[in-house]
SEROMI-663562 format. One record per residue (C-alpha): x, y, z; residue in three letters. Coordinates in steps of 0.001 Angstrom, whole numbers, padded with zeros to 6 digits, always signed. Last residue first. Layout:
! SEROMI-663562
XYZALA...
END
This chain:
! SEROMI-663562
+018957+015183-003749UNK+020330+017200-000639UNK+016991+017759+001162UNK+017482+019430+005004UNK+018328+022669+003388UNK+014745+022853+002770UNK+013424+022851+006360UNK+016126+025362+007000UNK+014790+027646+004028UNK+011278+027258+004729UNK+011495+029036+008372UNK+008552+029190+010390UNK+006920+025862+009960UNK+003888+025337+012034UNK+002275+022206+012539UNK-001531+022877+014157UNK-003124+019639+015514UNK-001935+020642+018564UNK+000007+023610+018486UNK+003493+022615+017390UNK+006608+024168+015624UNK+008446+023365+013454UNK+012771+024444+012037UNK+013040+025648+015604UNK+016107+023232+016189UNK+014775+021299+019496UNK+011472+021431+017227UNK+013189+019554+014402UNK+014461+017211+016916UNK+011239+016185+018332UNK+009912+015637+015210UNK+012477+013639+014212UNK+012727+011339+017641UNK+008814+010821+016746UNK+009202+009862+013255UNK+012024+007236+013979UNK+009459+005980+016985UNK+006725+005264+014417UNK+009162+003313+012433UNK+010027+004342+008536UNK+008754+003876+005165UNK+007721+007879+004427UNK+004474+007285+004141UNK+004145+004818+006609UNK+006264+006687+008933UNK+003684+009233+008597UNK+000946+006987+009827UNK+002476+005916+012898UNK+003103+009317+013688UNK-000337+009970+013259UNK-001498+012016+010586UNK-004176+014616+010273UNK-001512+017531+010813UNK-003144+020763+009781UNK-000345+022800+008109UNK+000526+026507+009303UNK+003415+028633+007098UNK+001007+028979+004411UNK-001743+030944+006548UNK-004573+032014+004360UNK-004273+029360+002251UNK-002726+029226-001342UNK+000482+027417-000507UNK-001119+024868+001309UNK-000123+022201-001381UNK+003468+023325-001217UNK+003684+023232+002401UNK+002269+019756+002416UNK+005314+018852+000112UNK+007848+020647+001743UNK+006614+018273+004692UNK+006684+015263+002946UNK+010458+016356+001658UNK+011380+016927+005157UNK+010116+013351+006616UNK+012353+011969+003772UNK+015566+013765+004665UNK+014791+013314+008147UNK+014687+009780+007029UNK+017981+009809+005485UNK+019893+009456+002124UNK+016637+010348+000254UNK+016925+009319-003808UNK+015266+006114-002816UNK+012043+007427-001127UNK+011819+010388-002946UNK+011913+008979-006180UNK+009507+006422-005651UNK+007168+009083-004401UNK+007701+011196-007337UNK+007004+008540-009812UNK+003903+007574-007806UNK+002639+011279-008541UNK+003341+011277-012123UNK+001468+008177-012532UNK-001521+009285-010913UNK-001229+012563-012455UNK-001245+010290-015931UNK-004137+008175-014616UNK-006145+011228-013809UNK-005732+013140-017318UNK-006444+009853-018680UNK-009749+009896-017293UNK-010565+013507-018163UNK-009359+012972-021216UNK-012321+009993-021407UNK-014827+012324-019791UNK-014426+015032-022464UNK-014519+012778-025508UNK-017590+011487-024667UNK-019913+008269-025741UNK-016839+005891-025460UNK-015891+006878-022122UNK-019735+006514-021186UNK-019326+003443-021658UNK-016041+002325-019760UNK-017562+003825-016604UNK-020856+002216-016907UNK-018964-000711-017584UNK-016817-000357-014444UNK-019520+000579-012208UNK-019416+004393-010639UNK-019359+004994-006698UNK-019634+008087-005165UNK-018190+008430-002019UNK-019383+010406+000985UNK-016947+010080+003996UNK-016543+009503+008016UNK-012315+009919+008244UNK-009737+007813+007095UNK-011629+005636+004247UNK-009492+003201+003171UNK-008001+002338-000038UNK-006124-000903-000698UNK-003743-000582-003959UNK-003259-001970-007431UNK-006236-003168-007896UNK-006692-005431-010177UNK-006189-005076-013685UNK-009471-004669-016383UNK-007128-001986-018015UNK-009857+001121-017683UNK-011085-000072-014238UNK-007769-000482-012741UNK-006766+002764-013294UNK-009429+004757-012599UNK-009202+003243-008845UNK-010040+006204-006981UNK-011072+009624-007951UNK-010372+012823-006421UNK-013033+015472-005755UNK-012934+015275-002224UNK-009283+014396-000705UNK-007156+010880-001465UNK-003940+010688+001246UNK-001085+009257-000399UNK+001090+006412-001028UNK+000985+004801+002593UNK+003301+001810+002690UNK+002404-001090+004965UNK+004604-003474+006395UNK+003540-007580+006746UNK+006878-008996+005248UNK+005380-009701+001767UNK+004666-005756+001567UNK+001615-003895+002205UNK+000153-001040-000169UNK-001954+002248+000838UNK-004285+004600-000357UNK-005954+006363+002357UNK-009267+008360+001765UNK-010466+011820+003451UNK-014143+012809+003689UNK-016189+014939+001120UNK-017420+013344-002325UNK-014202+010889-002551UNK-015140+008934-006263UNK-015276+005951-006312UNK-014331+003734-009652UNK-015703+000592-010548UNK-016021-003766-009251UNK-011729-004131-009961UNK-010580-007457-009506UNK-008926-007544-005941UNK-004842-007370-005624UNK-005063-004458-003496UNK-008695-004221-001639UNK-011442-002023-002156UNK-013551+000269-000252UNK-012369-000627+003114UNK-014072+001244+005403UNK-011965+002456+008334UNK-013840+005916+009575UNK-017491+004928+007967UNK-018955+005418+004974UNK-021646+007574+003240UNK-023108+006669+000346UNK-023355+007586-003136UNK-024415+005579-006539UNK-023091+006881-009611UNK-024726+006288-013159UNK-027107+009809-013169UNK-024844+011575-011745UNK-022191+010851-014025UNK-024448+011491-017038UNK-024907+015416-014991UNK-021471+015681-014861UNK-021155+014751-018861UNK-024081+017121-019899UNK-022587+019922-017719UNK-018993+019979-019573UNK-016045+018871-016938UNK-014884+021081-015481UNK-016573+020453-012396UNK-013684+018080-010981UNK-013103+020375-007897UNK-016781+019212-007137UNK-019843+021737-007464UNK-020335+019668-011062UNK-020476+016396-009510UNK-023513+017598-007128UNK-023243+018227-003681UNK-025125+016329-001476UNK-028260+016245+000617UNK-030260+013762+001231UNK-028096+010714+000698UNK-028125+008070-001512UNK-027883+004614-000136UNK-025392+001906-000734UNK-024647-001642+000830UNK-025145-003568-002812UNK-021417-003786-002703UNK-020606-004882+000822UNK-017898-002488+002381UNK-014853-004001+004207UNK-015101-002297+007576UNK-010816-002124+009555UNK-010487-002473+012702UNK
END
């Protein structure tokens, strides 16, 4: 079940790491250390429900370590995951700057440190720096970018083994620099991934199972494996 946060429930913790050790840090020192000043950090939960879709936007968070869900539900009750928010990230930028709702609920998945900045502290210090307002677009445009992506790779895919391929490909890609590139932690439940992909927990499973019947992954675990790149891609005709 799912924690909704209450706003003034926030505490700052002992230890953390500061905005500039964050993949964010290049930002100039006087803005980070502005940020720091404004945000207030705590540590949440697995299930906390930082905001809501369709709630008037309270300010931004900001995933200090942890792992954050993103997700929207239809009329007819099913939910569609749009991606998985890691440290660093920001949530909700959007919002904030247009003075929309939110266009999404996020969710912590894991226990997490978030930051959280108020909308007109936000908004403010937009106006006092140059830097931190690029950086803010910079965010909405990826943001954009990445949504364009998804929506293209949910229509343009004839199948759902084409879809459960391309999210795949994708995880590859992002683990490209690692130490093993062929090997991709699997945080997901099968549940979860058809959520991403906008298919049944069962469809997921019966692909799974078939792509290890022919070798294109393997499994240890937690551990996905994929061996051969060029099968998995041949898989994605659009």
């Amino acid at each position: 079940m799912a924690t909704h946060i209450v706003g003034n429930d926030v505490r700052k913790p002992a230890a953390n790491k500061s905005f500039g050790e964050l993949p964010f840090g290049d930002l100039p020192a006087v803005v980070a250390d502005a940020l720091e000043k404004e945000a207030i950090t705590t540590t949440y939960p697995t299930g906390a429900v930082l905001f809501a879709e369709g709630q008037a936007p309270r300010g931004v968070f900001i995933v200090r370590r942890g792992r954050v869900k993103l997700s929207i539900c239809g009329s007819d009750g099913k939910t569609l995951i749009l991606r998985m928010v890691e440290a660093g990230d920001p949530l909700g930028v959007a919002a904030v700057v247009s003075g929309r709702s939110y266009e999404a609920t996020a969710e912590t998945q894991e226990p997490s440190e978030i930051s959280f900045l108020r909308q007109c502290d936000l908004l403010r210090l937009m106006r006092m720096n140059g830097e931190l307002a690029l950086w803010v677009t910079q965010h909405i445009s990826a943001d954009y970018a990445s949504t364009c992506r998804e929506i293209r790779d949910l229509i343009l895919s004839d199948s759902a083994s084409e879809k459960l391929a391309r999210l795949l490909m994708g995880w590859l890609d992002q683990n490209a620099a690692a130490k093993n590139p062929t090997q991709v932690k699997m945080a997901l439940t099968h549940e979860e991934i058809g959520q991403m992909i906008g298919t049944s927990r069962e469809t997921v499973s019966r692909l799974f199972a078939g792509f290890k019947k022919q070798r294109i992954i393997q499994q240890s675990g937690s551990t996905l494996v994929i061996p051969n790149r060029v099968a998995l891609a041949s898989l994605i005709t659009a």
